[in-house]
C-alpha positions as CSV (number, residue, x, y, z in Angstrom):
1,X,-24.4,-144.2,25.3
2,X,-27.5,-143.3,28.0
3,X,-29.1,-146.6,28.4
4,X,-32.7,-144.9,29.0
5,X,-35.5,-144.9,27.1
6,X,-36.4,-141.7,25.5
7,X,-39.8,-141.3,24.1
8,X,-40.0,-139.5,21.0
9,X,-43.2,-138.2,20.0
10,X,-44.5,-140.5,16.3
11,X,-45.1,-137.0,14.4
12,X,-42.7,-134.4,15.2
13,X,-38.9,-134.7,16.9
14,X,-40.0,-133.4,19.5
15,X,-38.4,-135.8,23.3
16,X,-41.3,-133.3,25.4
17,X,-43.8,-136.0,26.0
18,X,-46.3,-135.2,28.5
19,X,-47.7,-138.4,30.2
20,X,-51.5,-138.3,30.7
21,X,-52.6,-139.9,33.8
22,X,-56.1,-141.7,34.5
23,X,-57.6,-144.1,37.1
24,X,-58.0,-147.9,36.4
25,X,-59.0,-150.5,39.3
26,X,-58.4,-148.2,42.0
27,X,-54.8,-147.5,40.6
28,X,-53.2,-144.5,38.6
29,X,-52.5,-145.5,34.6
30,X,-51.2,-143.8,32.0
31,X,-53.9,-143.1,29.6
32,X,-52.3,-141.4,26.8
33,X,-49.1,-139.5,25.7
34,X,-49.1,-135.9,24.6
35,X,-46.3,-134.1,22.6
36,X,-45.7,-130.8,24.0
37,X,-44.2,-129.5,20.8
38,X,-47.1,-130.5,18.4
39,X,-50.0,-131.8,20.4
40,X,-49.8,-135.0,18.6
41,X,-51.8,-137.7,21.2
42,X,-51.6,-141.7,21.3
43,X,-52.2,-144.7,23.3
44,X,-48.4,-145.7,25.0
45,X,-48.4,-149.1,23.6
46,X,-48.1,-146.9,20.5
47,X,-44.8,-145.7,21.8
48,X,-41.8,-146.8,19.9
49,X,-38.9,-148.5,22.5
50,X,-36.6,-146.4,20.9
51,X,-33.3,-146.0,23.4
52,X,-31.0,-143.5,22.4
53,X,-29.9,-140.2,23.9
54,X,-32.0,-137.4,23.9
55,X,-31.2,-133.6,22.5
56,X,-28.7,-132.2,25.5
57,X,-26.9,-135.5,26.2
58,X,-26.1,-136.1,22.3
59,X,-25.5,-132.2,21.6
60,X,-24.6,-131.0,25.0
61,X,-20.7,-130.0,24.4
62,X,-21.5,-129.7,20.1
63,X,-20.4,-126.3,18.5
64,X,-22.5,-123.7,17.7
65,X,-24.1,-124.4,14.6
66,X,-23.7,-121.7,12.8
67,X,-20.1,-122.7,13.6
68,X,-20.6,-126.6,12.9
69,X,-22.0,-125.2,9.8
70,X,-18.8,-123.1,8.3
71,X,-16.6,-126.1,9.6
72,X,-19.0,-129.0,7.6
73,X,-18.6,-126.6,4.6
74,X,-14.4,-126.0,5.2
75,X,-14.3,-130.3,5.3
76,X,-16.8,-131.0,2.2
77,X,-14.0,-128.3,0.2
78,X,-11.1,-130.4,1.4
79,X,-12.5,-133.6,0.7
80,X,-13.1,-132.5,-3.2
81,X,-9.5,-131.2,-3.2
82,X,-7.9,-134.4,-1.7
83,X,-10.1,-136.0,-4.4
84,X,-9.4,-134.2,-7.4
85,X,-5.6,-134.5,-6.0
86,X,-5.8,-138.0,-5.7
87,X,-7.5,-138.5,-9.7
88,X,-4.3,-136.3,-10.7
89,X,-2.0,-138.9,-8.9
90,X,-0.9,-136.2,-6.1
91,X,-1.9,-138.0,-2.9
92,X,-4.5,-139.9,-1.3
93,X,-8.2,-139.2,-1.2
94,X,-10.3,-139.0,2.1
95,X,-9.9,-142.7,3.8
96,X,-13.4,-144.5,4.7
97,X,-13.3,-143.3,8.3
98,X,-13.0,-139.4,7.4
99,X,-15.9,-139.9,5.4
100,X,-17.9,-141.4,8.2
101,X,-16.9,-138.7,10.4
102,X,-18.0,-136.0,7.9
103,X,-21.6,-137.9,7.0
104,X,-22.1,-138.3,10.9
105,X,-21.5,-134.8,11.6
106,X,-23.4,-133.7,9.1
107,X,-26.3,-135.6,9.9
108,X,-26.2,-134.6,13.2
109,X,-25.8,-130.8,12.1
110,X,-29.6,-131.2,10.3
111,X,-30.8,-133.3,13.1
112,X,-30.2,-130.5,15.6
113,X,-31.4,-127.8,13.2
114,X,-34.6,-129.4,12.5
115,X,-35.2,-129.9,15.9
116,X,-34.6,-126.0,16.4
117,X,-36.6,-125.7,13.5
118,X,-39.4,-127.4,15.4
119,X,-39.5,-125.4,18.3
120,X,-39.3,-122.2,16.3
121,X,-42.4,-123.9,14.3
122,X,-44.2,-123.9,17.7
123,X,-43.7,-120.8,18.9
124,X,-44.9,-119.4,15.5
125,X,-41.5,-118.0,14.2
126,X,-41.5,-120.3,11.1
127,X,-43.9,-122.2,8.9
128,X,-44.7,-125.8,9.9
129,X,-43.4,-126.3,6.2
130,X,-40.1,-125.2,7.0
131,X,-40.1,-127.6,9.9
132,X,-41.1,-129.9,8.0
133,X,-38.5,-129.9,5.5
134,X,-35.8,-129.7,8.2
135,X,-37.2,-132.8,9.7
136,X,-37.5,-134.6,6.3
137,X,-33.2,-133.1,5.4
138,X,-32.1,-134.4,8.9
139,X,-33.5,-137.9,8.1
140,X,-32.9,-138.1,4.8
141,X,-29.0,-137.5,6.3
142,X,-29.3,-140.0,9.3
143,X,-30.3,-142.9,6.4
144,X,-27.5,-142.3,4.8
145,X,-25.2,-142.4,7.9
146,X,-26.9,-145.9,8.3
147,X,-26.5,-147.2,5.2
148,X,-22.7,-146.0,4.9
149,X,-22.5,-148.0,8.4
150,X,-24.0,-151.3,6.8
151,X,-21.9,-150.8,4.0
152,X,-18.3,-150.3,5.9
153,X,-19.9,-153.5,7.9
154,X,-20.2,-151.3,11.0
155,X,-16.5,-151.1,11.5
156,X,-16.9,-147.5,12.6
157,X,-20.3,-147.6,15.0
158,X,-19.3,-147.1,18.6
159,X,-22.7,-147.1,20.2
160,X,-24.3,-149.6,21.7
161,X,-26.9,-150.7,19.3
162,X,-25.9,-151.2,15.8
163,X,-26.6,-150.3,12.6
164,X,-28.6,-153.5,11.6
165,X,-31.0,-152.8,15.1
166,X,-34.6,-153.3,14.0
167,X,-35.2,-149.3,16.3
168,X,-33.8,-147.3,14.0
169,X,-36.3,-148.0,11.0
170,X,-38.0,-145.2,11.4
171,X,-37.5,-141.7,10.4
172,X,-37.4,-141.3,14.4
173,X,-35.5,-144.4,15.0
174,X,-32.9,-143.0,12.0
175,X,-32.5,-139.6,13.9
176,X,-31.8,-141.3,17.3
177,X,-29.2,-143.5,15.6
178,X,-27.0,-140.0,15.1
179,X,-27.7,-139.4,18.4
180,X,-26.3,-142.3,19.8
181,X,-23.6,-142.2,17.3
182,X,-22.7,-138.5,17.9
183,X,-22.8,-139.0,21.3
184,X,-20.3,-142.0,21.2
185,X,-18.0,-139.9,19.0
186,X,-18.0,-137.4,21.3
187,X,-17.1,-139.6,24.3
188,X,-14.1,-141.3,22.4
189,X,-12.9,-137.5,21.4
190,X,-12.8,-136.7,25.4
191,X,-11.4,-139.9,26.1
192,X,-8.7,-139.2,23.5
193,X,-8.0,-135.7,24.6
194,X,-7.3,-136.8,28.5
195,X,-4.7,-138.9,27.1
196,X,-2.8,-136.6,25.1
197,X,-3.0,-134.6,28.1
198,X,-1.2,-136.9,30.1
């Protein structure tokens, strides 16, 4: 994980935060925060000390996603046929770990469509609606990531900050958890494909 703090704006998931600079005692201040997506304003001791990675550091080396999509699809098929198999007594079901993998991709599949979701919204190409209920799918995903976290007592959180952290209660704090989990993932999947290498 990035150990910088990324400001997210309160409204929208929007990490393009525009500080606002004015003049206190001589000295220059930050007066106020601006999101550049939504124009949403507020004081900075309103900002939430959320630290997890932003957009490109998370996503930076993730599939496509129309890609991510048809593989999250291909998995959810195989996990109903490994389960129906294993009711019938014909192998194993999914163990707790390919689960978690699946939820976290998943969740960070909506998180990076709703935030291209709220770009589009900016630049007029969609509804804020349709935003909106991109923003409200990825978190809705993200909380369950967490909860299947707290439930498997953490055993599979890699990042630095875990599940139980008071930062990700939020529906911000919730979508910066994928992050930092994705992003962990990630970093044990390259880790894991140098040493096959070898």
């Amino acid at each position: 994980m990035h150990d910088h703090l990324v400001i997210h704006c309160p409204v929208c998931p929007s990490e393009e935060v525009q500080a606002q600079l004015g003049t206190a005692d001589g000295a220059s201040t930050v007066t106020a925060l601006a999101c550049m997506l939504c124009g949403h304003r507020w004081h900075p001791t309103e900002v939430p000390e959320l630290l997890a990675p932003d957009y490109d550091q998370a996503y930076g080396t993730a599939p496509a996603l129309a890609e991510e999509e048809l593989t999250l699809a291909m998995w959810a098929e195989g996990i109903n046929l490994r389960a129906h198999a294993a009711r019938n007594g014909n192998g194993p079901a999914v163990d707790h770990g390919g689960y978690r993998l699946f939820y976290l991709r998943q969740a960070a599949y909506l998180d990076r469509a709703a935030h291209a979701m709220a770009v589009a919204a900016r630049g007029d190409l969609i509804t804020s609606q349709q935003a909106g209920d991109a923003a409200d799918a990825a978190v809705m995903a993200a909380d369950l990531l967490l909860h299947l976290d707290l439930d498997l007592d953490q055993v599979h959180v890699e990042g630095a900050l875990g599940a139980d952290s008071p930062q990700w209660q939020s529906p911000e704090g919730l979508r910066g958890y994928v992050r930092q989990e994705y992003a962990a993932w990630q970093e044990w999947e390259s880790a894991a494909r140098r040493h096959r290498g070898r």
